[in-house]
C-alpha positions in Angstrom: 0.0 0.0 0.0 2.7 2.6 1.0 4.3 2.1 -2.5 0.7 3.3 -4.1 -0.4 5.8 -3.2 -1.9 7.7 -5.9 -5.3 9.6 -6.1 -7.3 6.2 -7.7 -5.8 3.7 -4.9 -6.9 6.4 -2.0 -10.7 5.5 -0.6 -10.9 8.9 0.5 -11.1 10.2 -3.2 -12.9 7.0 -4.0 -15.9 7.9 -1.5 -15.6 11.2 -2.3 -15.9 10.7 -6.0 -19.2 8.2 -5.7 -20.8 10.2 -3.0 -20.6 13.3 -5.5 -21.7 11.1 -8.4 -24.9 9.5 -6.2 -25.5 13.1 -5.2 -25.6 14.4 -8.8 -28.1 11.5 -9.3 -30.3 12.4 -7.3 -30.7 15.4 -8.0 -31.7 14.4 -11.0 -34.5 12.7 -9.5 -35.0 15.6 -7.0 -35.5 18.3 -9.8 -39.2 17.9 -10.5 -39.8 18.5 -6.9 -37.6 21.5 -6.3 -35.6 20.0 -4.2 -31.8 19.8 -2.9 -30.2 16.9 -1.8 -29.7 18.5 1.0 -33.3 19.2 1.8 -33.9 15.4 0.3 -32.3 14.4 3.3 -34.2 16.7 5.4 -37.5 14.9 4.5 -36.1 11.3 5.0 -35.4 11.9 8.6 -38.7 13.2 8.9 -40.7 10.8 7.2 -39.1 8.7 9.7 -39.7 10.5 13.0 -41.6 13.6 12.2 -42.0 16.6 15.0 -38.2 16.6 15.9 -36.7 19.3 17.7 -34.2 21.3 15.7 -31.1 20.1 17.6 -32.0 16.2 17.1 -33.1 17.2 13.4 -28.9 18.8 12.9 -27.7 15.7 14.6 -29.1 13.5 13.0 -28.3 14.6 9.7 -24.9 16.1 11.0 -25.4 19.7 10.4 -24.5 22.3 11.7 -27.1 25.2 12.3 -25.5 27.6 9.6 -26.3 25.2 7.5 -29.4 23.5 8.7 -31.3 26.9 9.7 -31.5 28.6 5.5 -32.6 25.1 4.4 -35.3 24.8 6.9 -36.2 28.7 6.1 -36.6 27.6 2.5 -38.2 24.5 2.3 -40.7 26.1 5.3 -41.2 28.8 2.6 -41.8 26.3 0.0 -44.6 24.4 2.1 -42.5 21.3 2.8 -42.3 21.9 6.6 -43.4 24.1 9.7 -41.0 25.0 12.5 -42.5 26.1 15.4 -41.4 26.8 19.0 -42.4 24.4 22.0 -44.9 25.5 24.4 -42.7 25.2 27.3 -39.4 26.7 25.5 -40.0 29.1 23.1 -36.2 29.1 21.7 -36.4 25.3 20.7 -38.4 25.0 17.6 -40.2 21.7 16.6 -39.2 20.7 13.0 -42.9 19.3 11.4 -43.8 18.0 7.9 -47.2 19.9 6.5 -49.5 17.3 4.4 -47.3 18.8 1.2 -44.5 17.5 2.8 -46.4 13.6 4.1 -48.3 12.9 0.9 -45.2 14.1 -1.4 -43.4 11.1 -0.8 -44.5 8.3 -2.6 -43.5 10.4 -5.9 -40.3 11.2 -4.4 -39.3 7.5 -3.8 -41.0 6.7 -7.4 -38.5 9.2 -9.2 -35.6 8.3 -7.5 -36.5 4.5 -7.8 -36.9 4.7 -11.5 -33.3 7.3 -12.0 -31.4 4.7 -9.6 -33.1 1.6 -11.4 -31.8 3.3 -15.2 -28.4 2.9 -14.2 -28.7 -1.2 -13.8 -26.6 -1.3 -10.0 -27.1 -5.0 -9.2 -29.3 -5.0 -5.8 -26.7 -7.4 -4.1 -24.0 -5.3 -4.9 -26.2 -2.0 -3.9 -26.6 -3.7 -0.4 -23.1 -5.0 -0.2 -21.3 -1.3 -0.9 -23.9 0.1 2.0 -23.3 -2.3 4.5 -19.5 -1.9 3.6 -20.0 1.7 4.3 -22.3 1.2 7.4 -19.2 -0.6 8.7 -16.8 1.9 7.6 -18.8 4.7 9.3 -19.2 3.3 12.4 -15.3 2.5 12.9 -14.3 6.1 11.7 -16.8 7.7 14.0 -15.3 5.1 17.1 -11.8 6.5 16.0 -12.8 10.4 15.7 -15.1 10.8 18.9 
């Protein structure tokens, strides 16, 4: 390994490369909708667990409020999403999905299903390279915390 090290043998560049490649695919998919990847992600933690607080919302998705608080502001803007502060703490603000936001998905997962499906990645190997990555995750974030 120590005698190759160029920029195609690194896995840095390598996960790099693909995640910018997925990205650009879905935002393909995304365009119809008006939406980021970014704000993609946004929606998948809460059709998951809607009516998060703002904090678990950043941490989940592992950003930070400069980044989290425009995108919010937008897609709230857009009718994707309500924030609004808790009764007993006005600072905190709940993070909710309107019915835009609920009954959007179905088409969202169709449109990505079909652009991912058009470029033929075999479902093993789909499912192999995430759990890889799963595992690779979870022993980088061991090593950096």
């Amino acid at each position: 390994m120590q005698d190759d090290l160029t920029l195609a043998n690194q896995l840095c560049f390598s996960t790099y490369h693909a995640s910018r490649l997925l990205i650009k695919l879905y935002q393909q998919a995304l365009q119809p909708f008006s939406l980021t990847y970014p704000q993609y992600l946004v929606l998948l933690s809460l059709w998951e667990n809607d009516r998060q607080p703002l904090h678990d919302l950043g941490d989940r998705l592992d950003f930070g409020s400069n980044t989290l608080t425009p995108l919010l502001r937008r897609m709230e803007y857009n009718g994707w999403l309500t924030r609004t502060p808790q009764v007993d703490d006005r600072r905190q603000l709940i993070i909710s999905l309107t019915e835009y936001g609920r009954t959007s998905k179905p088409a969202i997962f169709d449109a990505i299903r079909i652009c991912v499906d058009a470029q033929n990645i075999d479902p093993i190997q789909y499912n192999a390279a995430l759990q890889m990555n799963h595992a690779l995750i979870e022993k980088l974030q061991k090593m950096l915390n």
